[in-house]
MARBA-3410 file (N, C-alpha, C, O; in Angstrom, 1 decimal):
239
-63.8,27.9,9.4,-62.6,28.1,10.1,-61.7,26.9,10.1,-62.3,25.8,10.0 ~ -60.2,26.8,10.3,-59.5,26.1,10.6,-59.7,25.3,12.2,-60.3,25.7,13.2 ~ -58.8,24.2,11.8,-59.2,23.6,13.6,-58.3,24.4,14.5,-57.5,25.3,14.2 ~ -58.5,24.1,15.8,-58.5,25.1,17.3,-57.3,23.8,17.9,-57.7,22.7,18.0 ~ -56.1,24.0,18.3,-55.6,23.2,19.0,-54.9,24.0,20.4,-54.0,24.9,20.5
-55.9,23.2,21.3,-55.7,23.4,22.5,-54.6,22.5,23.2,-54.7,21.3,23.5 ~ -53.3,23.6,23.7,-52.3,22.5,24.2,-52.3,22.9,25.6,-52.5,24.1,26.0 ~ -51.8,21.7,26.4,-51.4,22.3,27.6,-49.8,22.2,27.9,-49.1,21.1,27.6 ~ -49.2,23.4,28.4,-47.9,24.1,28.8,-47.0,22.5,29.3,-47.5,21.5,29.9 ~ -45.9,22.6,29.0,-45.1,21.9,29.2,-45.3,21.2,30.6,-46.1,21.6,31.4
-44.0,20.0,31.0,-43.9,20.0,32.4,-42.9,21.0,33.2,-41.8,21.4,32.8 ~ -43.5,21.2,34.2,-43.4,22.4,35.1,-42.3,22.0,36.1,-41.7,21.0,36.0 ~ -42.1,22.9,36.9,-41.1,22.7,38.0,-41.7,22.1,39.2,-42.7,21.3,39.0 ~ -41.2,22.3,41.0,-42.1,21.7,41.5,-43.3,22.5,42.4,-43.7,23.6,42.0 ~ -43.7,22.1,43.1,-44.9,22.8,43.5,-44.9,24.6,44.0,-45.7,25.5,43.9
-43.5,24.6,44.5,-42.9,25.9,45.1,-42.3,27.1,44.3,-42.2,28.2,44.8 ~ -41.8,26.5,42.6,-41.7,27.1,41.8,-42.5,26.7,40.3,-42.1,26.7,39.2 ~ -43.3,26.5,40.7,-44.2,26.0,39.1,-43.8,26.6,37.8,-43.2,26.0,36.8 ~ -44.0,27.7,37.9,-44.1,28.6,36.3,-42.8,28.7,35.9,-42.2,29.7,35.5 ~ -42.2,27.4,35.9,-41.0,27.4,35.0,-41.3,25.8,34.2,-42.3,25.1,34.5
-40.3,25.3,32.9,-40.3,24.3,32.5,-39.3,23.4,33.1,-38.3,23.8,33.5 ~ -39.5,22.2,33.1,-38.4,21.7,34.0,-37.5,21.1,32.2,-37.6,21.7,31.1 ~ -36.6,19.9,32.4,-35.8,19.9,31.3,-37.1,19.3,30.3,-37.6,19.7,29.2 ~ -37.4,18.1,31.4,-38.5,17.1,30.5,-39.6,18.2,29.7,-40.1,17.8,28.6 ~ -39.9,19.2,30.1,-40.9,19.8,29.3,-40.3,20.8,28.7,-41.2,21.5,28.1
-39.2,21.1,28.5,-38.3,21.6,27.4,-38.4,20.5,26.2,-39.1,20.6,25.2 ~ -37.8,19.8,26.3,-38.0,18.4,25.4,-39.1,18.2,24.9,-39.2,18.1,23.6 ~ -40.2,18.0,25.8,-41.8,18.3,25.4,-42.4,18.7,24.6,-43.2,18.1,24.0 ~ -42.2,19.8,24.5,-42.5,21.4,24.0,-41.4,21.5,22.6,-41.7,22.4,21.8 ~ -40.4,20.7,22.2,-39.4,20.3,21.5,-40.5,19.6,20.2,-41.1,20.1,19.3
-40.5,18.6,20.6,-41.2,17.7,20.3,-42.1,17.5,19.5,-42.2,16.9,18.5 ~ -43.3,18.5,20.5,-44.4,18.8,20.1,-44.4,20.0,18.7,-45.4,20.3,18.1 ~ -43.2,20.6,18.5,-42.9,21.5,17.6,-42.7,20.6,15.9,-43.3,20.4,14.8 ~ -41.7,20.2,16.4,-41.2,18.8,15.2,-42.4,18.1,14.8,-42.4,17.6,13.6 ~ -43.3,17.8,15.6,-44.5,17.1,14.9,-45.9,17.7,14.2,-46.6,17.1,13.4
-46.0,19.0,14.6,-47.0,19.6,14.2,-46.1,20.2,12.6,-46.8,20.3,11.6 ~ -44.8,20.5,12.5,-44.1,20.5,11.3,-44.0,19.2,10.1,-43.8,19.2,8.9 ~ -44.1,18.5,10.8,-44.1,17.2,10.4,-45.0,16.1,9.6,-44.8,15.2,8.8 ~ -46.5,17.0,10.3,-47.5,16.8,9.5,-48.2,17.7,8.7,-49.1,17.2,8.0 ~ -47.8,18.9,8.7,-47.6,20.1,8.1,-49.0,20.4,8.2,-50.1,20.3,7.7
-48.4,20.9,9.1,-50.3,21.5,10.2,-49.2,23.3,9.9,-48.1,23.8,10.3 ~ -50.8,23.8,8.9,-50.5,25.7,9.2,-51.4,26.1,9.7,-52.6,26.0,9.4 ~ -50.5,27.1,10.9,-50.9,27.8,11.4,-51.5,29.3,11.0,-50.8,30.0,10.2 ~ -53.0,30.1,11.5,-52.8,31.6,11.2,-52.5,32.2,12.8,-52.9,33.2,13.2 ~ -51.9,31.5,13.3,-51.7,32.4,14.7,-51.4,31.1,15.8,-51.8,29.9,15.7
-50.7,31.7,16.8,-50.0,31.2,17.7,-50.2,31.9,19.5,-49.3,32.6,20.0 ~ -51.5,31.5,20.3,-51.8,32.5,21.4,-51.6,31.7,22.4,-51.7,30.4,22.3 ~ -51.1,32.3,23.4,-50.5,31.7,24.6,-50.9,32.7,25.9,-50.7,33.9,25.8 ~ -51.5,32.1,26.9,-51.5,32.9,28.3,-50.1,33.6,28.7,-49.1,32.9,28.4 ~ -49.9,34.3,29.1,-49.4,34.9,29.9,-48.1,34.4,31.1,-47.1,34.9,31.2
-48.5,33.6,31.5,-47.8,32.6,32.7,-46.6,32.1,31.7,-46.8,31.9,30.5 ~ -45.5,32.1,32.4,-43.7,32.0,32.1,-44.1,30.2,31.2,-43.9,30.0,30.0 ~ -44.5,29.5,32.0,-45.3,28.0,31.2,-45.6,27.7,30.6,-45.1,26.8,29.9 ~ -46.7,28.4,30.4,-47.6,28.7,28.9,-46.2,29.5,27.2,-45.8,29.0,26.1 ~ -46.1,30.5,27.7,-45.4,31.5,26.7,-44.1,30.8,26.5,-43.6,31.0,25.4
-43.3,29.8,27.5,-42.1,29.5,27.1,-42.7,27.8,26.1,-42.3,27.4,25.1 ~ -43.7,27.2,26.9,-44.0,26.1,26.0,-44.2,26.3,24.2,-43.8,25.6,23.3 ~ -45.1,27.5,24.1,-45.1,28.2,22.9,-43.9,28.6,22.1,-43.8,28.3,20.9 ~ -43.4,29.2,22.4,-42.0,29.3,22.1,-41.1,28.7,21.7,-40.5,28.9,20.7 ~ -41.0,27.6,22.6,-40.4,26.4,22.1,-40.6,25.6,21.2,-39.6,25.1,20.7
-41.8,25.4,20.7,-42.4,24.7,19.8,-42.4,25.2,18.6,-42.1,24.5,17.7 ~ -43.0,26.8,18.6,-42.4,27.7,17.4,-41.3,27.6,16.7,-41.2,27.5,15.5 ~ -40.0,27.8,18.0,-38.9,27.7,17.4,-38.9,26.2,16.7,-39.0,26.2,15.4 ~ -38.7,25.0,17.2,-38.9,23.8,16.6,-39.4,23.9,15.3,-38.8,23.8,14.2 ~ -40.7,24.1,15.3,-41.2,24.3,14.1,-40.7,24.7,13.4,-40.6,24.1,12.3
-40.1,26.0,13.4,-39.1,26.7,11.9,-37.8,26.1,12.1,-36.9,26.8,11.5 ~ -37.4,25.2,12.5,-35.9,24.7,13.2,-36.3,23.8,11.7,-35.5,23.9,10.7 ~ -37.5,23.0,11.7,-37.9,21.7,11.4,-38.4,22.3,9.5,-38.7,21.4,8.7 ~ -38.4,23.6,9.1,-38.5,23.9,7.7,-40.1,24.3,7.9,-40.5,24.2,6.7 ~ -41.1,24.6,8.5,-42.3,25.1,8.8,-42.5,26.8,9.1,-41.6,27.5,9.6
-43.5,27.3,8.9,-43.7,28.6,8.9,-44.6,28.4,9.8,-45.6,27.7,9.6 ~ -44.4,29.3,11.3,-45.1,29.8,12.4,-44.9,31.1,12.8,-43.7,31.5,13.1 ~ -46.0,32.1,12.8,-45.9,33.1,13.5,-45.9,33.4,15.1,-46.0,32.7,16.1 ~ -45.7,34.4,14.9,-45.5,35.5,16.4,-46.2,34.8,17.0,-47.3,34.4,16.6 ~ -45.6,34.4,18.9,-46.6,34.0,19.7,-47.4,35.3,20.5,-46.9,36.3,20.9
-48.1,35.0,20.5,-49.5,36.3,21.1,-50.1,36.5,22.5,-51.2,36.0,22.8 ~ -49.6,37.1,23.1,-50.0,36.5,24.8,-51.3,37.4,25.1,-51.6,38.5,24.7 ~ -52.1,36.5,26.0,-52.8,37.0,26.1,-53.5,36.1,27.5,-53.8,35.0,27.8 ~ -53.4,37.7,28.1,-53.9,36.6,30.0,-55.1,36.1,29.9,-55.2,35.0,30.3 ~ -56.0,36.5,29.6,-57.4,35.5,29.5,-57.1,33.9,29.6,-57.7,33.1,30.4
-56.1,33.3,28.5,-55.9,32.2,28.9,-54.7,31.5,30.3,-54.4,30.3,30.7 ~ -54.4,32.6,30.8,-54.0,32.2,32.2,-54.5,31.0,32.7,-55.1,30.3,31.9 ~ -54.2,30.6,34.2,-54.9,29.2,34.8,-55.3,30.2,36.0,-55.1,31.4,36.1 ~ -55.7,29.3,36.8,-56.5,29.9,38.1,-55.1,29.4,38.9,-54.4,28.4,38.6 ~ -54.9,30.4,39.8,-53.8,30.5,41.1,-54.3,28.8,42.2,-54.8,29.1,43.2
-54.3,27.7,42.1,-54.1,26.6,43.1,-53.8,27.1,44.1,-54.6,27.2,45.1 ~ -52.4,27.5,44.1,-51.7,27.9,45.6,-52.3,28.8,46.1,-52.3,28.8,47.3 ~ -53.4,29.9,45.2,-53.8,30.9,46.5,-54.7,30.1,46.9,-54.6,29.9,48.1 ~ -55.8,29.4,46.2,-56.8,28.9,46.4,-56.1,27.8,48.0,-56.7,27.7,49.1 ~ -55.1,27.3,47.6,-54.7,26.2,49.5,-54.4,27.0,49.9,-54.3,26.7,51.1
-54.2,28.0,49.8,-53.3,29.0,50.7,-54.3,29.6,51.8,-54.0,29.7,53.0 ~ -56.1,30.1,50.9,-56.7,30.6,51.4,-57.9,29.8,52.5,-58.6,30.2,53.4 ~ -57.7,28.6,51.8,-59.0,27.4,52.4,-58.5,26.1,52.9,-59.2,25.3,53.5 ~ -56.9,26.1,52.5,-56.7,24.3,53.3,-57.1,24.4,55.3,-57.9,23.9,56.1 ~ -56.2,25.2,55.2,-55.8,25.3,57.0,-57.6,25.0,57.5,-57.8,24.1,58.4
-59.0,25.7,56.9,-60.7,25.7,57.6,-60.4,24.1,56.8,-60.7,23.1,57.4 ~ -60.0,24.1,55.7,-60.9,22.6,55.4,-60.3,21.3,56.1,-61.0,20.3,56.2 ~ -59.0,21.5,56.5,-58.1,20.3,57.6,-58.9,20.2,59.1,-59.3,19.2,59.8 ~ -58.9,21.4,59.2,-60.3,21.6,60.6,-61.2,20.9,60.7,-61.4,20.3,61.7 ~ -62.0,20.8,59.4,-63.5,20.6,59.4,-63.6,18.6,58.9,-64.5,17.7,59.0
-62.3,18.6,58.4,-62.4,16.9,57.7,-60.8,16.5,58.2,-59.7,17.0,57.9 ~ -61.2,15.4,58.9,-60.0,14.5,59.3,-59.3,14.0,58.3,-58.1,14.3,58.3 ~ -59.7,13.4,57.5,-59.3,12.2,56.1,-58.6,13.5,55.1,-58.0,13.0,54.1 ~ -58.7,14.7,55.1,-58.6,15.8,54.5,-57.2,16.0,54.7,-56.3,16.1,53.9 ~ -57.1,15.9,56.4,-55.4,16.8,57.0,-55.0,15.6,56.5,-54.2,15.7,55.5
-55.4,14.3,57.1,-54.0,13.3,57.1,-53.8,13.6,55.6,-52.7,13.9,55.3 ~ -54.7,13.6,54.7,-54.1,13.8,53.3,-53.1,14.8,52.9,-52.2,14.6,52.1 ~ -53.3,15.6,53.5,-52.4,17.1,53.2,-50.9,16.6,54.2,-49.9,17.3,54.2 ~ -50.9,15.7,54.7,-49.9,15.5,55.5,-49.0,14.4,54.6,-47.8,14.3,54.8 ~ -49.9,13.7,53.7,-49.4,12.6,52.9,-49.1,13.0,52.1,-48.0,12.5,51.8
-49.5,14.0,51.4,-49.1,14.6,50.1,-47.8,15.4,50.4,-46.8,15.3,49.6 ~ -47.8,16.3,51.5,-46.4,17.0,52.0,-45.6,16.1,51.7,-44.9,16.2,50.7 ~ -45.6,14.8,52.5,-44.5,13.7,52.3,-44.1,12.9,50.8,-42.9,12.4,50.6 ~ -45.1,12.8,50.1,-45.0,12.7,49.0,-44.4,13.4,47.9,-43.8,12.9,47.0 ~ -44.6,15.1,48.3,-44.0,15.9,47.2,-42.6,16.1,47.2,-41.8,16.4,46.3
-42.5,15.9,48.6,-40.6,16.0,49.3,-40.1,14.9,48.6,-39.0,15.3,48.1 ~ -40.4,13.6,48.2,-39.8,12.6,47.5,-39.7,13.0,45.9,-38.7,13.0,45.2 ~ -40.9,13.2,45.7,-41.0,13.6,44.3,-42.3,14.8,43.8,-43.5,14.8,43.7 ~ -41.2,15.7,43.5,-42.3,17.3,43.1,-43.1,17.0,42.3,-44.1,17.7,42.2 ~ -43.2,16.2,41.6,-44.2,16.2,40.0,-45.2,14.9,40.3,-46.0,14.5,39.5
-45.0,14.3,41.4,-46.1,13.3,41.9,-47.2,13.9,41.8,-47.5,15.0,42.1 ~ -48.3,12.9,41.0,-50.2,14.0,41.0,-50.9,12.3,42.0,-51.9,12.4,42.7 ~ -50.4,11.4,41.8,-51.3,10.1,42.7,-51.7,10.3,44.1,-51.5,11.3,44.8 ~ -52.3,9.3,44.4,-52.8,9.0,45.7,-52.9,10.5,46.1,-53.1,11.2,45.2 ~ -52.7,11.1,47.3,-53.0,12.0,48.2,-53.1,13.2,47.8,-54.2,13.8,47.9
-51.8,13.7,47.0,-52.2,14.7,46.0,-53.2,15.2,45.1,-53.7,16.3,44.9 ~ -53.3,14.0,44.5,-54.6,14.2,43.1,-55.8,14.0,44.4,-56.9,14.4,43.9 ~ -56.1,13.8,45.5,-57.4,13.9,46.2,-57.2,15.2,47.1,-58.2,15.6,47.8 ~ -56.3,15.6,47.2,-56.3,16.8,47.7,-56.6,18.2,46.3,-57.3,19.2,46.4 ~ -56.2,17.9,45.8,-56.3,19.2,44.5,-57.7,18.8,44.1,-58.3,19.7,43.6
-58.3,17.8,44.2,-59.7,17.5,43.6,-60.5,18.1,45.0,-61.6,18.6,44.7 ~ -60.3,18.2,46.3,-61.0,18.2,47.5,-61.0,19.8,46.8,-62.0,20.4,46.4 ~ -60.1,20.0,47.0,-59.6,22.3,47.1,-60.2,22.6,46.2,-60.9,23.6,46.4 ~ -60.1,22.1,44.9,-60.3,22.4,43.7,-62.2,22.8,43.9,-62.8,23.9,44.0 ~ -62.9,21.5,44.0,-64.6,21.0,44.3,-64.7,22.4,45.4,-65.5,23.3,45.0
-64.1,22.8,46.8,-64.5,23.5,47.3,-64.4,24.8,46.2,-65.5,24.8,45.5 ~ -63.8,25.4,45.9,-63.4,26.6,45.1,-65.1,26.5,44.4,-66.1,27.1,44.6 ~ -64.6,25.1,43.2,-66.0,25.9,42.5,-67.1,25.9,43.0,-68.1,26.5,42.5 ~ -66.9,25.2,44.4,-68.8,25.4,44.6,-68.8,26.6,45.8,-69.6,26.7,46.7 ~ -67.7,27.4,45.6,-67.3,28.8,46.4,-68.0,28.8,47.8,-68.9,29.5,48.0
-67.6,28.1,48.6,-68.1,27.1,49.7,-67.0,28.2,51.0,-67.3,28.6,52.1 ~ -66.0,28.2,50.5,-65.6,29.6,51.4,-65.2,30.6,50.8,-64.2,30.8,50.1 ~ -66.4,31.9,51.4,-66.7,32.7,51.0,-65.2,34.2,51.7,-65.3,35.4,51.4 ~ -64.1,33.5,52.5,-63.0,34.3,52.6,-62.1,34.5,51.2,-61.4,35.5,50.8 ~ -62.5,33.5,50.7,-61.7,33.3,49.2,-61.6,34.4,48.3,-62.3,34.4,47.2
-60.5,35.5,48.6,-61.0,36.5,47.8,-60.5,36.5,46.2,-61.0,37.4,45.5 ~ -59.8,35.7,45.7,-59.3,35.9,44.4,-60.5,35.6,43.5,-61.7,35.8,43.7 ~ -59.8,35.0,42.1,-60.8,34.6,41.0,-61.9,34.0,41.2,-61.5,32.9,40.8 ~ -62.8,33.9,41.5,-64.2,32.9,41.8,-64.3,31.7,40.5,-63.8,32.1,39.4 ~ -64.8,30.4,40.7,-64.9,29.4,39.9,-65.6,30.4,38.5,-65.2,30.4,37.3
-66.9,31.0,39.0,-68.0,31.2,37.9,-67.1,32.6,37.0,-67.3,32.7,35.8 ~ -66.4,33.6,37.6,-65.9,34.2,36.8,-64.6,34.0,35.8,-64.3,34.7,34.8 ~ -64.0,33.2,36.3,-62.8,31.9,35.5,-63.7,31.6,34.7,-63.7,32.3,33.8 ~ -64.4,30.9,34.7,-65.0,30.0,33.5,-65.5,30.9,32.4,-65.3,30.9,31.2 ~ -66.6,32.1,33.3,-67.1,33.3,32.5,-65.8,33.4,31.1,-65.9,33.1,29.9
-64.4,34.3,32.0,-63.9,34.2,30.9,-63.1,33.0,29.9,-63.1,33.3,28.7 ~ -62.7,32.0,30.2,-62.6,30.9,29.6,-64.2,30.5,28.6,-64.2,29.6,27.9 ~ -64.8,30.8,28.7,-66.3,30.9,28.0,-66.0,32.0,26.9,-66.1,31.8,25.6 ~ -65.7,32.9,27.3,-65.7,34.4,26.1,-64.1,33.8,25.5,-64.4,34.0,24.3 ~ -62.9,33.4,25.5,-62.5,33.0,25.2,-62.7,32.1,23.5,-62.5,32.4,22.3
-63.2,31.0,24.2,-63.6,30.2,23.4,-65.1,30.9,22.4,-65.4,30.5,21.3 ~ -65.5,31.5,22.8,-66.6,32.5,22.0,-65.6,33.1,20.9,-65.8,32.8,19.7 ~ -64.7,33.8,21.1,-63.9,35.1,20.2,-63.0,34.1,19.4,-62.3,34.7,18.5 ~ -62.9,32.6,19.5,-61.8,31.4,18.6,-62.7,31.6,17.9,-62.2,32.1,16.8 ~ -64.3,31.3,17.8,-65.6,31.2,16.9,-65.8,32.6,16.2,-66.4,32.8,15.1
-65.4,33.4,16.8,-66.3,34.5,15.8,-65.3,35.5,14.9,-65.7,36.2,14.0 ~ -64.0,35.5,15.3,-62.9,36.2,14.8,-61.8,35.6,14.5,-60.6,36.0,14.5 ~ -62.6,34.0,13.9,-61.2,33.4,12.5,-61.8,32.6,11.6,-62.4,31.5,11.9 ~ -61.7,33.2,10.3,-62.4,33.3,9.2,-61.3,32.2,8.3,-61.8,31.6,7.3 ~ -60.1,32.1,8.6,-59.0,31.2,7.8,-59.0,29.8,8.1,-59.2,29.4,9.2
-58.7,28.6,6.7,-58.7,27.6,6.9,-57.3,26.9,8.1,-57.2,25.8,8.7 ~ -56.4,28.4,8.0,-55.4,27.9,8.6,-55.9,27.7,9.9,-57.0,28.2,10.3 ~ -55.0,26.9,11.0,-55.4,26.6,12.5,-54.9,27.8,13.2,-54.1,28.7,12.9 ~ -55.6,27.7,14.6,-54.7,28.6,15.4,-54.5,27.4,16.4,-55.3,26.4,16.4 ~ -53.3,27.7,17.2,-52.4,27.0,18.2,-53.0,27.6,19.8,-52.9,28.8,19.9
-53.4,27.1,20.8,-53.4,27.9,22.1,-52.7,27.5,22.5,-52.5,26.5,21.8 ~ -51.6,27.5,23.7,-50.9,27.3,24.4,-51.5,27.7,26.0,-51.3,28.9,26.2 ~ -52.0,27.1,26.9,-52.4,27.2,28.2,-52.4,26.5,29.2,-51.3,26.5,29.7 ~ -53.4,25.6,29.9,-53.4,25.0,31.3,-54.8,24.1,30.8,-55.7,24.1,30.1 ~ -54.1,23.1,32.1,-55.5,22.1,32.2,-56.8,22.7,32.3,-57.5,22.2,31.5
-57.4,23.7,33.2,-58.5,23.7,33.6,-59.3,24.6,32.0,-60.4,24.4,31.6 ~ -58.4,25.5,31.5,-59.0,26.2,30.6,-59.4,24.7,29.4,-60.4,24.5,28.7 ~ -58.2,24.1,29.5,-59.0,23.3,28.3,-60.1,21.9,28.5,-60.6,21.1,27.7 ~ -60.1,21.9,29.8,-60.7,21.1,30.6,-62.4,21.5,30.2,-63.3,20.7,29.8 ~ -62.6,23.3,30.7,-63.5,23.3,30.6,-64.6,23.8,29.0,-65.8,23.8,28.8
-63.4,24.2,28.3,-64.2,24.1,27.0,-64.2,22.9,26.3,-65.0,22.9,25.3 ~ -63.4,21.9,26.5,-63.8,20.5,25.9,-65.0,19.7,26.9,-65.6,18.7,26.4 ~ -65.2,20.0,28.1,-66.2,20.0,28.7,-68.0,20.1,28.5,-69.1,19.6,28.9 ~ -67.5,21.6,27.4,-68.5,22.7,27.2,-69.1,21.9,25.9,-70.3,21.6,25.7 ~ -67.7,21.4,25.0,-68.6,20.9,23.4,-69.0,19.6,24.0,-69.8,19.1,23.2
-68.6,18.8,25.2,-69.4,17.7,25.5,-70.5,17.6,26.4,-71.0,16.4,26.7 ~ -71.1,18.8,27.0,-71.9,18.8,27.4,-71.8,18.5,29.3,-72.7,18.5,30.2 ~ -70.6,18.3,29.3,-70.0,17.8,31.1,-71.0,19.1,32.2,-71.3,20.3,32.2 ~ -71.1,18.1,32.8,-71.3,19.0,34.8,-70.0,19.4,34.9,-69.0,19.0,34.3 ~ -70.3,20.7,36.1,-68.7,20.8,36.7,-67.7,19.3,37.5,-66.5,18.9,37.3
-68.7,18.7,38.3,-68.5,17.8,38.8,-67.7,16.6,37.7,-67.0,15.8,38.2 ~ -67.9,16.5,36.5,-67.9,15.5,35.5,-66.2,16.3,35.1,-65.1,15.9,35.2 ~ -66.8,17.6,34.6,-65.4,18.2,34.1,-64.1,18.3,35.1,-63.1,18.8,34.6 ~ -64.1,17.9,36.5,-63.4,17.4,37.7,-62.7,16.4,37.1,-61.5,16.4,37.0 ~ -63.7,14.9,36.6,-62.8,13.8,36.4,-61.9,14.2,34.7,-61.3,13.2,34.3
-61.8,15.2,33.9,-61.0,14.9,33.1,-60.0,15.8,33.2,-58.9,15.7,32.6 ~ -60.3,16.8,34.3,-59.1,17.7,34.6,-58.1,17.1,34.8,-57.0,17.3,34.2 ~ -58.3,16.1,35.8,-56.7,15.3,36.3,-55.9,14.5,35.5,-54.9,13.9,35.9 ~ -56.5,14.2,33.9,-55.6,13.3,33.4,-55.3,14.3,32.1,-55.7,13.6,31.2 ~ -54.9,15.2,31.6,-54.7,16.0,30.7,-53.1,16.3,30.6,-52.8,17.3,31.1
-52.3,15.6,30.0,-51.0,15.2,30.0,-50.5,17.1,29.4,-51.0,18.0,28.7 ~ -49.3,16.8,30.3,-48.3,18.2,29.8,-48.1,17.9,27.9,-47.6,17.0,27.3 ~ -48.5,19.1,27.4,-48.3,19.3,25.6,-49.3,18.8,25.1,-49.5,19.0,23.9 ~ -50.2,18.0,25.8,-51.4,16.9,24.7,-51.8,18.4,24.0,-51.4,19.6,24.2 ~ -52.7,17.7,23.3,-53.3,18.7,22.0,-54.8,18.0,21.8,-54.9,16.8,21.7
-55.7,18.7,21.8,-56.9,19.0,21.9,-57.7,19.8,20.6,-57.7,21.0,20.5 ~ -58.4,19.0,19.8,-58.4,19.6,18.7,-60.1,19.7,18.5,-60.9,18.7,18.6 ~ -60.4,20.9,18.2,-61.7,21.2,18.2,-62.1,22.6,16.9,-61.4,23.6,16.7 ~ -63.2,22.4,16.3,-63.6,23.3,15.0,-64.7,23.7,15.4,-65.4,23.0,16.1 ~ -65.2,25.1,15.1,-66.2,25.6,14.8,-67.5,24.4,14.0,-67.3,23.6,13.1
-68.6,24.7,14.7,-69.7,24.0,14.1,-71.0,25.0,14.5,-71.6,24.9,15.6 ~ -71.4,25.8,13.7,-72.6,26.3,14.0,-72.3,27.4,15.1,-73.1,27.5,16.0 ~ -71.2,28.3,15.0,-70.9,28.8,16.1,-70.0,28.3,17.6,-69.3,29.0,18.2 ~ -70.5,26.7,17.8,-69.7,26.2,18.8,-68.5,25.5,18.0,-68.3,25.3,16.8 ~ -67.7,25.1,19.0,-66.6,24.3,19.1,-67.2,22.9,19.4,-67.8,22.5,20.4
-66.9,22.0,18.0,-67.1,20.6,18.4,-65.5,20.1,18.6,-64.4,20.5,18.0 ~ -65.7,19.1,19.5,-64.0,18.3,20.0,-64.3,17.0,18.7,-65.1,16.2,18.3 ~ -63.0,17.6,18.6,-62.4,16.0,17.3,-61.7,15.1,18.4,-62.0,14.0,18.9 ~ -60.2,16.0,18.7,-59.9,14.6,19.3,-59.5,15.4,21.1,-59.5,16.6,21.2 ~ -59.2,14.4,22.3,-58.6,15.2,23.2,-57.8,14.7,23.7,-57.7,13.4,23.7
-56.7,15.6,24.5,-55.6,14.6,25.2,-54.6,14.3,24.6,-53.7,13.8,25.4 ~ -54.3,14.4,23.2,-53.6,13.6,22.5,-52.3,13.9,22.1,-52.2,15.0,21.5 ~ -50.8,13.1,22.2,-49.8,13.0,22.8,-49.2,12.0,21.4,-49.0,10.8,21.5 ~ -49.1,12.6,20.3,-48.6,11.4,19.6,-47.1,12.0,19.2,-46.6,11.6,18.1 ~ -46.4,13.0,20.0,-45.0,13.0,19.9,-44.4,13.1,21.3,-43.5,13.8,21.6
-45.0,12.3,22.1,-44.5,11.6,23.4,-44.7,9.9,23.1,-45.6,9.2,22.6 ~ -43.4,9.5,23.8,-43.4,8.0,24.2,-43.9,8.2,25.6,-43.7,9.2,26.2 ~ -44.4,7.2,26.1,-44.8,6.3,27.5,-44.1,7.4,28.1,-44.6,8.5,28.3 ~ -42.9,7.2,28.5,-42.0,7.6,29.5,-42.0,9.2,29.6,-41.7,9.7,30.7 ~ -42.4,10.0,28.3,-42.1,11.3,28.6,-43.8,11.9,28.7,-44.1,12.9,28.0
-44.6,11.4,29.4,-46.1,11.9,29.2,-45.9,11.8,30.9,-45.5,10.9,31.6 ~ -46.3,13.3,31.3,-46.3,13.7,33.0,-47.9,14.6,32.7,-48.6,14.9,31.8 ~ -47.9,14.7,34.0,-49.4,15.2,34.5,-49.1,16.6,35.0,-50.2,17.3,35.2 ~ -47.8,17.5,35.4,-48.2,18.6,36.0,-46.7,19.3,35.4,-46.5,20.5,35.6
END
C-alpha cells in the first residue's frame, strides 16, 4: 500500500467556538495543499472527520492542491475520525476535580485568565489543566462521565487505523484529515507508548503537521511525525 498521512485540522478558533478555522489556519491548510502538490505526493483518497475543522482543513488543501496543477479527489467524511468532546469532558468533571485538588482550581483560575488574553494559549496552566482532565478521563476515574469513555475512543480509533491496513491495496497515499488525539494514539500504537507516554506527545502535535506511516505486516509503521515543512516558525500553533 501507499503511505497513510495523518494531518491534524488547521488552527481553530477560541475555546468557546473551536470548530471553526481561524485566518492562520486558513493559510495553514493553504499551504499545506501547495506542498503536498509540490512534491507530487498522489493521492487515492482524501478522508476527513466529520467536525467543521477537520472537513474545512481538507478542503482547503484539496482545493490548493488542484489550484497548484495536482489531482485530488473527493474529500470523504467520516465521523470515526472525529476527536473526543474536551469541553464535555470539563464540563462534566472540572467543578469534583477543583474540590478534590487545590493546585487544580488555582490552575483553572489561571488558565480562565490566560485564555481571556489570548484564546490559542496551550502553556503553563492550560496545557496542565487539559493534561489533568484529559489523565482523569482515560483512567475513567469519574464514573458521572457519561459521554465517549477513553477505552471506547481508542477502540474505535484502533479499528480505524485497522481498515487504512486492510482496504488499500494502491501505491497511491491516502490523506486523513483529523485531531491530535486520534493521531496521537495510532502513532503511539506503531511505537509501542503507554497511555500515560501517549499524554506527553499529545500536547506538541502542531496544527496541519503530517504524520506519515505504511503498512508493515499488517500494522502501521511511523516514518516520520509532526512534521511541518510548509510552515515557518511563526505560523506553527498548537490548537
Amino acid at each position: 500500500m501507499g503511505y497513510v498521512y495523518l494531518i491534524r485540522h488547521a488552527q481553530a478558533g477560541s475555546r468557546d467556538n473551536y470548530d471553526v478555522l481561524s485566518d492562520t489556519g486558513r493559510e495553514q491548510a493553504r499551504l499545506l495543499g501547495e506542498n503536498f502538490a509540490s512534491r507530487g505526493i498522489q493521492l487515492e483518497s482524501i478522508l476527513s472527520g466529520t467536525m467543521r475543522r477537520q472537513r474545512e482543513t481538507a478542503e482547503i488543501a484539496r482545493e490548493a492542491i488542484k489550484l497548484a496543477g495536482g489531482a485530488a479527489p473527493e474529500v470523504i467524511s467520516d465521523e470515526r475520525w472525529d476527536e473526543f468532546s474536551l469541553i464535555s469532558v470539563y464540563r462534566a468533571i472540572a467543578k469534583r476535580m477543583m474540590k478534590e485538588d487545590n493546585a487544580f482550581a488555582h490552575d483553572i483560575e489561571e488558565m480562565q485568565r490566560a485564555i481571556a488574553l489570548n484564546p490559542h494559549t496551550t502553556g503553563g496552566a492550560v496545557g496542565r489543566c487539559d493534561q489533568a482532565v484529559i489523565r482523569a478521563w482515560m483512567e475513567n476515574r469519574y464514573a458521572e462521565y457519561e459521554g465517549e469513555s477513553w477505552v471506547s475512543f481508542r477502540s474505535r480509533i484502533d479499528r480505524c487505523s485497522s481498515d487504512l491496513c486492510s482496504n488499500h491495496n494502491s501505491e497511491k497515499g491516502i490523506a486523513v484529515f483529523t485531531s491530535a488525539t486520534p493521531i496521537a494514539i495510532i502513532a503511539g500504537a506503531a511505537l509501542g507508548l503507554t497511555d500515560e507516554k501517549l499524554l506527553s506527545i499529545l500536547g506538541v502535535i502542531y496544527n496541519t503537521s503530517v504524520s506519515v506511516l505504511r503498512s508493515r505486516g499488517g500494522d502501521l509503521r511511523l516514518f516520520t511525525f509532526n512534521s511541518t515543512p510548509h510552515l515557518d516558525g511563526s505560523q506553527r500553533t498548537f490548537r
